[in-house]
N, C-alpha and C positions, 0 to 999 in steps of 0.2 A: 561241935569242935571239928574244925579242918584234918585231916589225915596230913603227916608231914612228907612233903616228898622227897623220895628216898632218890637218890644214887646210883645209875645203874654203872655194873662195874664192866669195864674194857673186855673185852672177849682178845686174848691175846694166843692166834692159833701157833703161835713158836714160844711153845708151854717151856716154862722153868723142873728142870729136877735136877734134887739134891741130894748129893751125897756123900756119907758120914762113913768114915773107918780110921779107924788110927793109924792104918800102915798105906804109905803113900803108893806100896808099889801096888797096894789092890785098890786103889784109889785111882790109878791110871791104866787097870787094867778094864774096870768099869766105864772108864771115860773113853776108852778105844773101843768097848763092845757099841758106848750109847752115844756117840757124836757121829750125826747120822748131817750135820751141816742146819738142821730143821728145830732142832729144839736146843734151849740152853741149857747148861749143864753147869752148876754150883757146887764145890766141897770142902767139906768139913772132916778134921780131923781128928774131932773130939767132939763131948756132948753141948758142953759151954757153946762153941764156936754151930754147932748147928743151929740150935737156938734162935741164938742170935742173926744170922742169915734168913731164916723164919720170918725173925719178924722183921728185917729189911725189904726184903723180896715176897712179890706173888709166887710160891710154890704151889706146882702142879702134882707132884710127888714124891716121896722120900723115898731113897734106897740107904738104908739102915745096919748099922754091924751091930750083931748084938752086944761080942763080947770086946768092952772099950775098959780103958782104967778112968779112975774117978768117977766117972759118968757111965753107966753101961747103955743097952739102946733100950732095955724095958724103960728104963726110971725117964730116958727123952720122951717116950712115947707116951708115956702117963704124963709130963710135963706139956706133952703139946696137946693131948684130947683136956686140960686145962683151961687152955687159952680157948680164946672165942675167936679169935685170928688163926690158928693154926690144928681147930679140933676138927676139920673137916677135909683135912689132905691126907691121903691114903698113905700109908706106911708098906713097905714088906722090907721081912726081914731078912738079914743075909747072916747066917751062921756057917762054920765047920767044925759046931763041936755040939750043940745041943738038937740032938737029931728024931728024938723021940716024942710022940705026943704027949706028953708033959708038959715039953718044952713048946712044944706048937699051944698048946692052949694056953700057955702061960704069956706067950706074945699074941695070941688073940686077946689075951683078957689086958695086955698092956694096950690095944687099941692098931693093932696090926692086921691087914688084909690081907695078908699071904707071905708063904716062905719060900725063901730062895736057899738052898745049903752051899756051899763050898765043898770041891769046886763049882763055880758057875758056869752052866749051860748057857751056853751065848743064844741057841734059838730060845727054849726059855723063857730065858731072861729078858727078850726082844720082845716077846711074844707078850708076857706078861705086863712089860711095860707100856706097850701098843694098847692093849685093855682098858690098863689102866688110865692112861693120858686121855683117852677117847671116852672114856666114862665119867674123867672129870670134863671136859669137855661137856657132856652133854648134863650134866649136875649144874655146869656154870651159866649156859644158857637156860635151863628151865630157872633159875634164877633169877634172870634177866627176865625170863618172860612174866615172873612172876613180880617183880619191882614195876615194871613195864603197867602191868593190869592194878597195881597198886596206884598207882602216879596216876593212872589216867581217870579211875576212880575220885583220888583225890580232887585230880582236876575238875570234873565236873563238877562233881560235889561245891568247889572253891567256887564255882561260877554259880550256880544255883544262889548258894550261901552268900555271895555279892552283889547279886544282881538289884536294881534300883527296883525290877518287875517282882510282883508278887507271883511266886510260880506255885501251881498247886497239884497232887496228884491224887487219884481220886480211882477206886477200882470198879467193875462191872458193875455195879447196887448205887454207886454215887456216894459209897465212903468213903473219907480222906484219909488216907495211906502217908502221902508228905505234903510237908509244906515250908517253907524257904522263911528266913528271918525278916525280908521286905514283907511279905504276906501277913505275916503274923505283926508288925507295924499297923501296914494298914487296916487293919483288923481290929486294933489295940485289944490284942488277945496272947496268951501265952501257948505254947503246943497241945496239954491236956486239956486247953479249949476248944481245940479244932479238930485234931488227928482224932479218928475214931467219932465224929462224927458225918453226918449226913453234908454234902456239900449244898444242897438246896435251903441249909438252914441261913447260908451268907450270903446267897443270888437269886437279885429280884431279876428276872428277864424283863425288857423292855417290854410294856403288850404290844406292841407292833411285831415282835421277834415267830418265830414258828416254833410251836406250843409241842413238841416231844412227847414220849411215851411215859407218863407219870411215876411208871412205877420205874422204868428201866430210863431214866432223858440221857444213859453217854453214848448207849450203843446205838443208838441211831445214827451217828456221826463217824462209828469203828471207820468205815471204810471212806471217807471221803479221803479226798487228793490233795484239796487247798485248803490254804485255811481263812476261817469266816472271820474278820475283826469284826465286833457289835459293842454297844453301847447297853450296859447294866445298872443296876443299881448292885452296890456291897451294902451287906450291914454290918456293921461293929458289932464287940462286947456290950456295949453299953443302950443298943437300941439304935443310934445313929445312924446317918444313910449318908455314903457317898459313892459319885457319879464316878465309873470307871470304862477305860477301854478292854475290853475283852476277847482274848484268844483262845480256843478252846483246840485242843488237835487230840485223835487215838495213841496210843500207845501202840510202837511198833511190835513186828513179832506176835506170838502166840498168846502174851498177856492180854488181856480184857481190862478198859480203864481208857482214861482220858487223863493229858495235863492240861490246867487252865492258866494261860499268863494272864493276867493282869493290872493296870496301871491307874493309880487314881489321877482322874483330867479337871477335877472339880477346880482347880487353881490356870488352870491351861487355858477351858473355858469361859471362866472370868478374867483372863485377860487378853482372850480373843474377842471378847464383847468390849473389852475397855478398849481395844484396839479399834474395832469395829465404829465405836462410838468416836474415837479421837480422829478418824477417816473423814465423820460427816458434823462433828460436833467443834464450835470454835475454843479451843482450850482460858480465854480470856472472859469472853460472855457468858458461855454455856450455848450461843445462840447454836444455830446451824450456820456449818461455815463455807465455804464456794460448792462445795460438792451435793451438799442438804439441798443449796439455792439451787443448783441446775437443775437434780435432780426434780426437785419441786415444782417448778416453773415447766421439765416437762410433761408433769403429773396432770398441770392444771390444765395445760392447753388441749394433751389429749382427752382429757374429759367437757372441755369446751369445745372440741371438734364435735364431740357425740352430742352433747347436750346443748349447743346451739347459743350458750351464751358466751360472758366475755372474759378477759382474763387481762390483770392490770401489773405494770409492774414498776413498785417505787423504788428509787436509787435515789440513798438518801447521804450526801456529805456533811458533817459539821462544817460549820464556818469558821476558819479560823482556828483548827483545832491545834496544827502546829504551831503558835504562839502559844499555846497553854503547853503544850509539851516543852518547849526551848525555855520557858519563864518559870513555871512552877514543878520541872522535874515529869519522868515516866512517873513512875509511881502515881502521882492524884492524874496526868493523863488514862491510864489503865484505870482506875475510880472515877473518872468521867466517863469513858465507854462502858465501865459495866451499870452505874447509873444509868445510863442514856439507855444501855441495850432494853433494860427493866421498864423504862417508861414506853418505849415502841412496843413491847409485848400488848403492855396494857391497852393501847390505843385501837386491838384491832381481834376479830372475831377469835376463836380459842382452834381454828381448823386454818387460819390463815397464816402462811408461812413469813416468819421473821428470821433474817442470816447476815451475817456480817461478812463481807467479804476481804476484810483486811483495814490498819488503820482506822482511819474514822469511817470506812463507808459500809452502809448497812444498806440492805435489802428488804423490801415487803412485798411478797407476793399476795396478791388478791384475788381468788377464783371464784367461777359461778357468779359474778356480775353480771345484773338482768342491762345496765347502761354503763359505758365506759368511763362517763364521768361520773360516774358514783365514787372514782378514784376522788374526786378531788373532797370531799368531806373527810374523806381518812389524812388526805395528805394537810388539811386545816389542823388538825384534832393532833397531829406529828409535831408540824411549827409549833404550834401555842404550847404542846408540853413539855418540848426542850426548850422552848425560850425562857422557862420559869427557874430560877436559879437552883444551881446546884450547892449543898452542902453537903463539901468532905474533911477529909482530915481536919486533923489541928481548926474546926471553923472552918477550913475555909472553902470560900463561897464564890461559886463560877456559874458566868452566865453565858450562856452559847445560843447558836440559832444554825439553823441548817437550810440547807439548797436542796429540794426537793427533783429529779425529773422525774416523768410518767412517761413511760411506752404502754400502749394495749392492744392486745389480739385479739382480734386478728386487722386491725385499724394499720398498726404500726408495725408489723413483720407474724412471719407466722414459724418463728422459731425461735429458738431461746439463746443462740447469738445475736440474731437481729435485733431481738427488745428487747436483748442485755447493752446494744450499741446504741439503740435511738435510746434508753431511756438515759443513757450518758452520756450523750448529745445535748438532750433536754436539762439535766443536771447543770451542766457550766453553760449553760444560759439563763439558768435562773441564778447562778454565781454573777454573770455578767450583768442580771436587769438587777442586781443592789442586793444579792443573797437574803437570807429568811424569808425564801418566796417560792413556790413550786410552779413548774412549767411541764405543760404535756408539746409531747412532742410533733413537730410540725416541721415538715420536709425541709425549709426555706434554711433551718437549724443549720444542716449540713455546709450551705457556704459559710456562716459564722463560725462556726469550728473547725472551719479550717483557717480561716484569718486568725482565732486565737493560737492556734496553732503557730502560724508564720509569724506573728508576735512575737513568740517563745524563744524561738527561733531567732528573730532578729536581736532579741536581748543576751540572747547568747553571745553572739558576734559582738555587740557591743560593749561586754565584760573581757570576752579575751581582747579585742581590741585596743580597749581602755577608750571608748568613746562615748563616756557617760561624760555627765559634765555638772559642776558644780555653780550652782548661785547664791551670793552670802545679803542675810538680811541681818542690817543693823540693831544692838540692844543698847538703850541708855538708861543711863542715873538718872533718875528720876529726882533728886535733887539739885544735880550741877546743870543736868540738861547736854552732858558730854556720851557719845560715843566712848562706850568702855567693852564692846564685844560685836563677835558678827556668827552669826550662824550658819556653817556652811547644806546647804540643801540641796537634794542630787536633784539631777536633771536626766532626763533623755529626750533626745529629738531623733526620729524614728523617720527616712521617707520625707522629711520637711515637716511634719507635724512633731509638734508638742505632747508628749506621752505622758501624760497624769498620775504624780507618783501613787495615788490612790490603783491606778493599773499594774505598772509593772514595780512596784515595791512587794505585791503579795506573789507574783511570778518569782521574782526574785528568790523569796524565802523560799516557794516550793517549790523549786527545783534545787537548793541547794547554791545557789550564787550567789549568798550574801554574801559569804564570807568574804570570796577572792571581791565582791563589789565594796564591802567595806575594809580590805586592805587597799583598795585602791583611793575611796575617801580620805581613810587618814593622811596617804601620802602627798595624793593632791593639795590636801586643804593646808596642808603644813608647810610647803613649797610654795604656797600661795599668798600665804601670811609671811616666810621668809621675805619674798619678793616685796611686799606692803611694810616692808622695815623703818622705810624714809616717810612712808605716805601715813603710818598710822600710828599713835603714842605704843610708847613700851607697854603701858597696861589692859593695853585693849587687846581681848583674850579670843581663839577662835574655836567657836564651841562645835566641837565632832560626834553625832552621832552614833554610836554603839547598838546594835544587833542584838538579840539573843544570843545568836549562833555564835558570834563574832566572842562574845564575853563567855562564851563555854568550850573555845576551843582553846587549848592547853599553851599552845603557843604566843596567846596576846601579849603577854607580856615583854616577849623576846622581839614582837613585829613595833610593838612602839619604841623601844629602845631606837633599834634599827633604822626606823623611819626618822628619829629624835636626830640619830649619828646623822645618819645622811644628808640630811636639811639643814644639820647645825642649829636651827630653830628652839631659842631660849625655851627650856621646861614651862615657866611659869608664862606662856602666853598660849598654855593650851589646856582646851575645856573640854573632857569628855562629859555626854550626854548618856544618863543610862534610863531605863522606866523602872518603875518600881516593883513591876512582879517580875523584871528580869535578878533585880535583887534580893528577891525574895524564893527563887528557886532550890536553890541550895546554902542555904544560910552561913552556914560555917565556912562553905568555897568563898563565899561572897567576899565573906570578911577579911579571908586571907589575899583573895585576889585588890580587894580596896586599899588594903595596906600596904604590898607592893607600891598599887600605882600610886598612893597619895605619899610615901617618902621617897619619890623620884621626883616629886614637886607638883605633880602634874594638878588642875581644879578639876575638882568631882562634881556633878548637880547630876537629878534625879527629873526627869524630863515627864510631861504630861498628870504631874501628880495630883492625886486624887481619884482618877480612872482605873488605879490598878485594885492589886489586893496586898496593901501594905499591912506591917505590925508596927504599930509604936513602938514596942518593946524592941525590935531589932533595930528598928531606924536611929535609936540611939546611937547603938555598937558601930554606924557606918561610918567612918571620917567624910562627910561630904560639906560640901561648901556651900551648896544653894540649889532650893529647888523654886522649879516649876511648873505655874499656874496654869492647868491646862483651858486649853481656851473655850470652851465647854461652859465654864461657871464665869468667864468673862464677857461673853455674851449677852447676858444677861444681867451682867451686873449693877447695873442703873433700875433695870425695874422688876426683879427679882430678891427679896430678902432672904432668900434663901441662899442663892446663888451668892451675895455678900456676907450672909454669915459664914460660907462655907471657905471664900476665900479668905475673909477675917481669919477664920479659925488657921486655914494655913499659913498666914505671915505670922500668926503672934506665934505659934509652933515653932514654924521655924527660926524665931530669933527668938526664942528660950531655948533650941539647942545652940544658937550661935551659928546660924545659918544666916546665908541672904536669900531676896525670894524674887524669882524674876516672871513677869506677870507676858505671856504671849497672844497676840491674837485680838490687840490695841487697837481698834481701828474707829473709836470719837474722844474727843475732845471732853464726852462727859466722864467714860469708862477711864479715861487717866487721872480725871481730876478725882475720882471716887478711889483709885487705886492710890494718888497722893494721899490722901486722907485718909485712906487706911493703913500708911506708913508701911508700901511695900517699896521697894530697893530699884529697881529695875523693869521695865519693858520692852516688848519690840511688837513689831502688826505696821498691819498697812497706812495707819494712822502717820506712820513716821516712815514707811518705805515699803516697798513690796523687795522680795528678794530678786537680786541684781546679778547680773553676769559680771563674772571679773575686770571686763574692760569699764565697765560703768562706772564701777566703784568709784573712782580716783574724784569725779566732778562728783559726786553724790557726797564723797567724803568733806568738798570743801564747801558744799551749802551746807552741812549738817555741823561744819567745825564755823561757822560764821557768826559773830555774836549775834547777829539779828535773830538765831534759831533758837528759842527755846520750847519745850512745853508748856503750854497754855497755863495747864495750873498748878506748872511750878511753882513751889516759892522762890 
């Protein structure tokens, strides 16, 4: 238990005295001897009324009549050595009638320290009171000094008693003398467990520490100057051991003994290791993550300096991986990488380094290669075991493929920036020759990476610009044989050549352009069909492409409005285009996003279907109007039964939810006549057009409106 801390009282050197008589004139003959301008001077004319000023005022001393009415000055003075406020201020008495020792021990025994008779002696009476004020004085200080050493007691005591450290005291022999409430915590021990024991019975010394005199281990330390922190073991009550930091210092002065502070670190240190680990450990894979890689990579090569062999370095991208993030949500992205991370472990010796350096790109470092291209059987054994499908969540089932480069040292640089550079060189060149394919790197790399580069670049410019450009390819009714839609299709002409949306569509995504590139579609393609008002029927619908990015960003609904106002362009002559694993990313957004756009009038179809990762079960719940036969199973579909059962399967599907089905990528006379007969709705392919530049349109549109055009095997 704490000491309470006391009060220290004023030290007030212009001391109060009081004085008590019934007759005013010896009341101001007292006040003329003792008003010296230095002390304060109080009076009372009765015993009531002293009293009571007593216990108003700090009095320093009483000058007292004895003989009063009512009240005499014995029966006050027995009244004040009473109180506990007022039994410690010196009295003397002043009489002129009880002169005899009788009367003097009678006011000693009432609690009086001397007599004064009548008349009074002014030296004295001066003299006496000088005494007395300076001896209360020195009674009020040693008071002081003694609250003073009380408090400061207290005080440390308070701190010991608070402290989070286990403090311990311990005398010449190494017996514990004190020990603090944290200590006896960490201990989980009570005090008649500890005090008056040996302190050796709780402190395992590290064996590294310097081993002390067995029988005496404090005093060897009496006189040291600093103090040592070291690391201990404590043991508990119960037998247990935990790790602490450790302060040991002598006891100053003539005492013999040591105090020990103490701190258990056992939790400090486990999360300076978790630290440690999350420094060089990727918190997603578990892999090692940029810091594991460098370090690693410079591990291998100095040990390939010494030992003469080689050191390989793969950098490895998913293909394609942000269309699995924008389509099917992070969440099954993060259960792709950490799948993927698990399959590259496996692929590769149990001393050779795997790390991820962010996103999809992963690292293998390969050392002690007797040949450089020994790389390339790891980087085969990489492809083929992410190309084999993944199953996550809910089912479902993702297939990916990755772009391998290879730098090796000391071929390809002889540091761990340089074939961290060439082998990312080598990487978007094996992106470039058709991805799922690895490339070692070869100096020539360098001007191709910079041309991809000024690509990027150039399609930049041509996004802020708005110099992308649109060409629309014809869809027909496969019954009437009428133009009923046109597809609009981005273009870019880049320098005079023709840029292959197969190139700058997947630039586009990765760096983030799609969006402002497909706000600029919609508005084009809407403006353009406006203008087509005279040249094209009311029904003929123009179907716009939609993004991932595009259909995830919060504002689409507000940018179609907008574009709808501004063009004036009737609702129902317009088709958004969506794929099916962009619909299937966030099921419940989807749904609410589809019923917006579908009671603003707007047609919905589901473009390339069949290639994604749809559900029956949702495709229900989605208002859409009509999908699409990706061209994939069209292909094939004259000499592939498979390829026509599977597009069978999707017309008769889709017209038992009360869909239409429009079939892409038409280009004979057989695949239409096979697509009639299997009672699908609609087509478009080269069969009947290639896509057209806006100026073309207008003649294309009046051979294709001429009775002589029909499809061959129309009915």
């Amino acid at each position: 238990m704490n000491s309470p801390v006391k009060r220290l009282p004023e030290l007030d050197h212009r001391q109060t005295i009081l004085l008590v008589d019934d007759r005013p004139e010896n009341l101001a003959s007292l006040e003329a001897l003792l008003d010296d301008g230095v002390h304060k001077l109080l009076s009372a004319t009765s015993g009531e009324q002293a009293l009571q000023l007593l216990l108003e005022y700090e009095v320093s001393l009483v000058l007292l009549d004895v003989q009063m009415p009512v009240m005499n000055g014995y029966e006050v003075a027995r009244l004040m050595r009473g109180n506990r406020k007022t039994r410690g201020i010196p009295i003397i008495f002043i009489t002129a009638i009880e002169r005899d020792e009788a009367a003097a021990i009678r006011g000693y025994q009432a609690g009086a320290i001397d007599y004064i008779t009548k008349p009074v002696n002014s030296v004295v009476l001066q003299s006496k009171v000088a005494l007395f004020l300076e001896l209360d004085l020195a009674r009020r200080r040693l008071q002081q000094a003694y609250i003073r050493l009380e408090n400061t007691k207290a005080y440390y005591e308070s701190m010991l008693n608070a402290a989070g450290e286990g403090v311990i005291g311990v005398d010449e022999a190494g017996i514990v003398k004190f020990v603090n409430p944290a200590a006896l915590v960490m201990l989980a021990s009570q005090p008649a467990g500890v005090i008056g024991r040996s302190f050796s019975h709780f402190y395992l010394p590290a064996p590294e520490s310097d081993e002390l005199d067995s029988q005496s281990p404090w005093l060897g330390r009496r006189h040291a100057t600093a103090l040592a922190v070291e690391e201990a073991q404590f043991l508990r009550a119960d037998g247990t051991r935990f790790l602490a930091s450790c302060c040991r210092s002598p006891l100053a002065g003539k005492v013999d003994g040591e105090v020990i502070v103490f701190q258990d670190i056992t939790e400090r240190r486990a999360l300076e290791e978790e630290l440690r680990q999350q420094t060089v450990t990727d918190f997603l894979t578990g892999l090692g993550n940029r810091n594991a890689f460098k370090a690693a990579l410079y591990a291998a090569i100095e040990q390939a300096q010494r030992s003469g062999s080689h050191v390989a370095l793969l950098f490895i991208d998913l293909d394609h991986f942000k269309r699995i993030n924008d389509n099917l949500g992070h969440e099954v992205g993060d259960l792709l990488l950490r799948a993927a991370a698990r399959r590259l472990k496996e692929q590769v010796r149990a001393y050779d380094i795997v790390a991820r350096l962010g996103g999809d790109e992963f690292t293998i470092v390969l050392g002690d290669l007797e040949f450089p291209d020994d790389a390339a059987a790891v980087a085969k054994k990489v492809l083929n075991a992410l190309r084999q499908p993944f199953l996550l969540r809910d089912n479902v089932e993702v297939v990916v493929s990755a772009s391998i480069g290879i730098s090796t040292f000391p071929g390809c640089g002889e540091d761990t920036e340089t074939l961290m550079r060439t082998a990312d060189v080598a990487m978007y060149q094996a992106k470039r020759d058709g991805r799922n394919l690895y490339a070692f790197y070869q100096p020539e790399m360098n001007s191709r990476g910079h041309g991809a580069l000024m690509l990027e670049q150039g399609l930049r410019v041509a996004v802020e610009k708005e110099a992308l450009a649109l060409h629309y390819q014809p869809q027909f009714d496969l019954v009437t044989g009428r133009m009923v839609g046109l597809e609009a299709l981005l273009r870019w002409n880049h320098g005079g050549h023709t840029i292959e949306p197969s190139i700058f569509v997947p630039i586009l995504e990765d760096t983030g352009l799609m969006v402002r590139a497909g706000q600029w579609v919609l508005a084009a393609g809407c403006r353009q069909r406006k203008a087509w008002a005279d040249l094209l029927p009311p029904d003929c619908t123009i179907a716009l492409n939609l993004s991932a990015r595009q259909f995830a960003d919060k504002f689409l609904v507000q940018t179609i409005r907008r574009i709808l106002e501004q063009t004036e362009l009737p609702v129902e002559q317009v088709e958004l285009e969506l794929t099916e694993s962009m619909l299937m990313a966030n099921t419940e957004c989807t749904c609410t996003v589809l019923a917006v756009l579908k009671s603003m009038g707007l047609r919905l179809s589901v473009d390339d279907f069949g290639t994604g990762y749809s559900s029956l079960a949702y495709l229900k719940q989605f208002p859409l109007d009509a999908l699409k036969i990706d061209r994939q199973f069209i292909r094939n579909l004259t000499t592939s039964d498979k390829d026509a059962a599977i597009a069978m399967s999707i017309i008769q599907l889709a017209h038992n939810l009360g869909m239409e089905v429009i079939a892409e990528g038409v280009e004979t006379a057989e695949q239409l006549a096979k697509l009639v007969d299997l009672g699908c709705d609609m087509a478009q392919g080269y069969y009947f057009s290639r896509p057209v530049p806006p100026a073309d349109l207008p003649g294309l549109a009046l051979q294709l409106s001429s009775p002589a055009f029909r499809p061959r095997s129309a009915p």
